[in-house]
MILO-672139 format. One line per 10 residues: their letters; for each residue x, y negated, z of C-alpha. Coordinates in Angstrom, 2 decimals, m for minus. Last residue first. Layout:
BEGIN
A> X:Y:Z ~ ... .
END
This chain:
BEGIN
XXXXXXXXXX> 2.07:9.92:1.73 ~ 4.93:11.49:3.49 ~ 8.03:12.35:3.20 ~ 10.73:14.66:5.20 ~ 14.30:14.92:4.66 ~ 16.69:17.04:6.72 ~ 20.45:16.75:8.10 ~ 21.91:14.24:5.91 ~ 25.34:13.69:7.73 ~ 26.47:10.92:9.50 .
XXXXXXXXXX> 27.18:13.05:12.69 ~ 23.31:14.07:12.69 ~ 20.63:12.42:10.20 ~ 17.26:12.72:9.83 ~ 15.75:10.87:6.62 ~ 12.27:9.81:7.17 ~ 10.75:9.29:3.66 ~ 7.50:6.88:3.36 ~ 6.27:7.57:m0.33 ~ 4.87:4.37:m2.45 .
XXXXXXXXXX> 1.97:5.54:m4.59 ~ 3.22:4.82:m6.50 ~ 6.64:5.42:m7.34 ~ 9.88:3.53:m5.57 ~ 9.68:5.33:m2.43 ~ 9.93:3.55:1.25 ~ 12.72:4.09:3.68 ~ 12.84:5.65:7.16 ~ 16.24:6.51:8.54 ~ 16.66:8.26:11.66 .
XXXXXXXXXX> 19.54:8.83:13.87 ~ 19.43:12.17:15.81 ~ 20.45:13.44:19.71 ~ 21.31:10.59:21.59 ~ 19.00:8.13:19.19 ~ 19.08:5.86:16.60 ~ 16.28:4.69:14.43 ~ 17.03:2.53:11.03 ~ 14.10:1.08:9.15 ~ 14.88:0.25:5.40 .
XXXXXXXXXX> 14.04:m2.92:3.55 ~ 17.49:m3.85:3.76 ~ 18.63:m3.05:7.09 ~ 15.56:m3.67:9.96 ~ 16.77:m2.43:13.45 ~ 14.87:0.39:15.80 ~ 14.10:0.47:19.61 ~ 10.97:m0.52:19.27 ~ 9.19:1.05:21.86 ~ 6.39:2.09:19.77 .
XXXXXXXXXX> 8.84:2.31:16.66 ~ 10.88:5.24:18.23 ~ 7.92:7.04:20.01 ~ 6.72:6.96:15.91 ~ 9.96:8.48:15.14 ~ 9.98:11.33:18.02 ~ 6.57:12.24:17.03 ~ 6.65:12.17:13.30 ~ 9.77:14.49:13.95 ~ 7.15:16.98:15.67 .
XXXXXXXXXX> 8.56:17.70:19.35 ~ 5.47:16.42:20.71 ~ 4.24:13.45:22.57 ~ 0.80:12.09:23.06 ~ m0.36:8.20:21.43 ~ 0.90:5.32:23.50 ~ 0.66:1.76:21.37 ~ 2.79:m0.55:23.44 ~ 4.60:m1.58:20.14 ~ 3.37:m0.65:16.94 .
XXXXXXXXXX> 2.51:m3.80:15.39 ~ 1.63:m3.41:11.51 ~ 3.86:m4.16:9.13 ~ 1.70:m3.25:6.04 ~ 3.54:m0.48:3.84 ~ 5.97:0.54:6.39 ~ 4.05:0.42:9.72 ~ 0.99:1.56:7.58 ~ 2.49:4.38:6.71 ~ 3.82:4.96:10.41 .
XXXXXXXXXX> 0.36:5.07:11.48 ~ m0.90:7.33:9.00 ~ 1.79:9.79:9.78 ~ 1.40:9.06:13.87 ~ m2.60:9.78:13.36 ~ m2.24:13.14:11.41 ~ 0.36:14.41:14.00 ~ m2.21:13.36:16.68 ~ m4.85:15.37:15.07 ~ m2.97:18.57:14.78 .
XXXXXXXXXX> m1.90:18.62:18.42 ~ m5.32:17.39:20.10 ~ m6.76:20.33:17.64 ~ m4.16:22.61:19.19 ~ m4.90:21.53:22.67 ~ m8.25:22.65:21.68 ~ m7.45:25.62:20.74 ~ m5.79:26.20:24.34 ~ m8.60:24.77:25.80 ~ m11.22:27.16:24.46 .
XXXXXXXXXX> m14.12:27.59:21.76 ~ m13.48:24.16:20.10 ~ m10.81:24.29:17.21 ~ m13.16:23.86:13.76 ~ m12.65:19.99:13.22 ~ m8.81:20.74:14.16 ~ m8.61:22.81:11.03 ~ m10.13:20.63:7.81 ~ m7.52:17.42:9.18 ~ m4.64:19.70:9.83 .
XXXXXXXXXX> m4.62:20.44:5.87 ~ m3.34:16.81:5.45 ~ 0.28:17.09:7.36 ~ 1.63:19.53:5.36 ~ 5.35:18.76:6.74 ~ 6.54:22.18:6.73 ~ 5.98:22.74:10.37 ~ 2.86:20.95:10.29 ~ 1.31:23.64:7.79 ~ 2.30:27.01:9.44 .
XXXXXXXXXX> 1.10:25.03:13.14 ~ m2.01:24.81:10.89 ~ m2.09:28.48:9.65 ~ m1.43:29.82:12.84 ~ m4.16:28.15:14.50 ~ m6.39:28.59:12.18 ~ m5.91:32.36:12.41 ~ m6.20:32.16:15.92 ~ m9.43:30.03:15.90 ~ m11.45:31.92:13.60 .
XXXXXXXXXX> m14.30:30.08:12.32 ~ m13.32:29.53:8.49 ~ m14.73:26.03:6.73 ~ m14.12:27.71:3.81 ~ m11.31:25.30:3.05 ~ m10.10:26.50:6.63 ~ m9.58:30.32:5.27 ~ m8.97:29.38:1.33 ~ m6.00:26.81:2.26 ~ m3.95:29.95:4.19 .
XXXXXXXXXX> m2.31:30.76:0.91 ~ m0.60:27.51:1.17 ~ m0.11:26.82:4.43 ~ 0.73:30.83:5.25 ~ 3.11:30.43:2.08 ~ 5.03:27.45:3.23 ~ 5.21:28.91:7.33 ~ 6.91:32.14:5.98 ~ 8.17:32.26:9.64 ~ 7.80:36.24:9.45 .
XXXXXXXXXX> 5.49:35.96:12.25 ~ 3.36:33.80:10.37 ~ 3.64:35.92:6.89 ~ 2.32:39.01:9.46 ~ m0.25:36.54:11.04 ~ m1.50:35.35:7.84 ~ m1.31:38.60:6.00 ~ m3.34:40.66:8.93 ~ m6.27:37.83:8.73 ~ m6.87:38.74:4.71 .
XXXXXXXXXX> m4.93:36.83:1.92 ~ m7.09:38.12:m1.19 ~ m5.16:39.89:m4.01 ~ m7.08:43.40:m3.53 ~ m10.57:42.30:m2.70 ~ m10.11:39.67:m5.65 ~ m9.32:42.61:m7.82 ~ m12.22:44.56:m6.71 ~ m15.02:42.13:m7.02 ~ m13.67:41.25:m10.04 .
XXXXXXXX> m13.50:44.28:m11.65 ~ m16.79:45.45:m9.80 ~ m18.55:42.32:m12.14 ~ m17.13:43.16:m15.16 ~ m18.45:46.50:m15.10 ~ m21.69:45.32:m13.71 ~ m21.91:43.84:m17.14 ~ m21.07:46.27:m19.15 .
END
């Protein structure tokens, strides 16, 4: 009875588990919120393969899963191109914890040169380094050629940083961050 019980399980988790070929399917598919999510058991595991960490963390920063990127850069080594990835990942996680402690703390961000990428924690912290941004109300307004920004801390605790992207006046996307 036992060993019964024991197949079963073996079997149904053989059947339900996210395998390589669903993470780069679901990637291609630009079901970036399930590959994050579903993708948790590969890097959790402390998974070795590069491409599929690769997809899962460029899954997880473009829905604004910041903290995942932290248990996949560790693991990006074997060639530049990964680690250019890792360089990615980690500077992401550096620019969100920077900008929290910009709001929360006031700390000086000026001068301060971290990479560049087309990440909207990029373009706001390049923002803030320079600053080129105006204090309303609590609130930090960013305005650029292409998108104003407006970064604004939540009510709850902990305390949320939101950046609000706006285009023409209108709300165009909303990210937060703890």
């Amino acid at each position: 009875m036992k060993l019964l019980i024991v197949v079963s399980v073996f079997v149904c988790h053989s059947l339900y588990a996210y395998s390589y070929n669903d993470v780069l399917k679901d990637y291609q598919a630009k079901r970036y919120e399930k590959v994050c999510s579903d993708g948790a058991e590969f890097y959790l595991k402390n998974e070795r393969n590069e491409q599929i960490l690769v997809a899962i963390g460029d899954a997880c920063a473009k829905v604004d899963a910041i903290q995942p990127l932290s248990y996949i850069s560790k693991n990006l080594i074997s060639t530049k191109e990964y680690r250019e990835s890792a360089s990615y990942f980690t500077t992401l996680m550096l620019q969100k914890k920077l900008i929290y402690q910009f709001m929360h703390d006031a700390i000086n961000l000026k001068e301060l040169l971290l990479p560049r990428t087309d990440h909207v924690l990029s373009r706001v912290f390049e923002e803030l380094s320079k600053g080129n941004y105006k204090v309303v109300e609590k609130r930090i307004e960013i305005g650029t050629p292409q998108m104003n920004y407006l970064l604004w801390l939540s009510d709850d605790e902990p305390k949320r940083v939101y950046i609000d992207e706006h285009k023409e006046g209108k709300l165009v996307q909303r990210h937060w961050y703890l």
